[in-house]
Each structure stands twice: as C-alpha cells, then as structure tokens.
N, C-alpha and C positions, 0 to 999 in steps of 0.2 A: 090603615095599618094595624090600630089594636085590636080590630074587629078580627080582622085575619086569624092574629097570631091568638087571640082569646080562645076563635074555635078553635086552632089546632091544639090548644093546650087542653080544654074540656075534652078534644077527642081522647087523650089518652089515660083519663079520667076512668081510674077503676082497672087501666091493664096494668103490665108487668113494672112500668117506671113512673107507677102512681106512689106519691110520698112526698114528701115534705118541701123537698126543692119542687117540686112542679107543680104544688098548688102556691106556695109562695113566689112564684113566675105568674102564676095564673093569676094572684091579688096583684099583684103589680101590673099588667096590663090592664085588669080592672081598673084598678085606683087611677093607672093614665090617661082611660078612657074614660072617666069620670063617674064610673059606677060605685063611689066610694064602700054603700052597704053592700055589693057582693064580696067588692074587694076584702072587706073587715070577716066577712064569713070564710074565703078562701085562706087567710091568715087564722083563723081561728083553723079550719082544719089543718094548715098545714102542722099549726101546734098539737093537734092530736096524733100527728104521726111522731111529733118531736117536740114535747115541752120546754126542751129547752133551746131551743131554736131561738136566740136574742134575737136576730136581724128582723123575725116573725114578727115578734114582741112588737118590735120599734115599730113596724109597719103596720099590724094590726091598731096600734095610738095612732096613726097620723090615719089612716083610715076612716076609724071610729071618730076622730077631729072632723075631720071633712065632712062628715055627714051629721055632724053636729050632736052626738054624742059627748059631749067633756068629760062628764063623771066616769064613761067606763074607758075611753082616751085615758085619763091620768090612772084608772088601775089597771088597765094595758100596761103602761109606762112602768108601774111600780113594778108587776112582776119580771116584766126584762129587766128594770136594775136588778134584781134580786136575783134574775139566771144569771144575767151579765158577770154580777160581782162573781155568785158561783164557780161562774165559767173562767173568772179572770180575764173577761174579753173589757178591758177599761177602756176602748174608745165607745164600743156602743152602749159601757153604761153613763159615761161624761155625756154624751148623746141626747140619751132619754131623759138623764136628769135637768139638761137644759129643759128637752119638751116639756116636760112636769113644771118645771118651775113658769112660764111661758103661759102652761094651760092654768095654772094655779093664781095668779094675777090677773089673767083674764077673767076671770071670777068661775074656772073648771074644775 
C-alpha cells in the first residue's frame, strides 16, 4: 500500500502540483513506510515551499525522532512552536510542546 502511493506521489515530483502539500503527503507515506530519514527530508522540502507550514514542522520532529535524531527532533519542534504561535494555530503548537518536552526528558 505505501509503496504504491509513495511512487505515485514522487511521480508528480517536480510537475505542475509540486508544493508543499505533496511533499508533506509524500513524508507521511514515508514515515508509514518506515523510511523515517526520507520522510524527515520530504518534510524538510515541503518546508521550503512553505516555512511556515506547522503541521510540516510537527512531522518533520517526529520523523527526525524515529530515525533517532533527538537534538534536531527537538529544534524541529521549536521552530513549529514558534510558526505555530505565529500562526495562532494553538493546537499544533500544545502539540509539539508536549513532543519537546517528551524528547527533552528523554535526555533529546
């Protein structure tokens, strides 16, 4: 199933509906497929189309976790609080600050 939908998402990679929602589709069939270090890259671009993109943010932390990253997992984290608050999006920044706090006691 993720294999599937991973190509069909890389195929449209680079055409007309290349942008920030469809590489953030593309980390998250990653990340479910357990490729956690592409996924954290496909979040990272989809941040390049869109910095402020919190949901990215969130995803690219839990990513960079998985693949056992911590230290850039928690500044993952910090900058989406900081779009988050931006943004006024206060669930996904109560969100991340749980993660952070989670990665941070964990010794991340």
């Amino acid at each position: 199933m993720h294999a599937d939908a991973i190509e069909r998402l890389r195929a449209q990679l680079g055409g007309p509906r290349d942008g920030a929602l469809l590489r953030f589709g593309l980390g998250q069939a990653l990340l479910g497929a357990g490729d956690a270090a592409a996924a954290a890259q496909a979040f990272r671009d989809a941040l390049g189309f869109d910095p402020d993109y919190s949901a990215a943010c969130k995803m690219l932390g839990k990513a960079l976790d998985a693949a056992g990253e911590r230290a850039a997992a928690a500044d993952a984290y910090r900058q989406g609080i900081a779009v988050a608050a931006r943004r006024g999006d206060r669930q996904a920044e109560k969100e991340m600050r749980v993660f952070l706090r989670r990665l941070e006691r964990a010794g991340g």
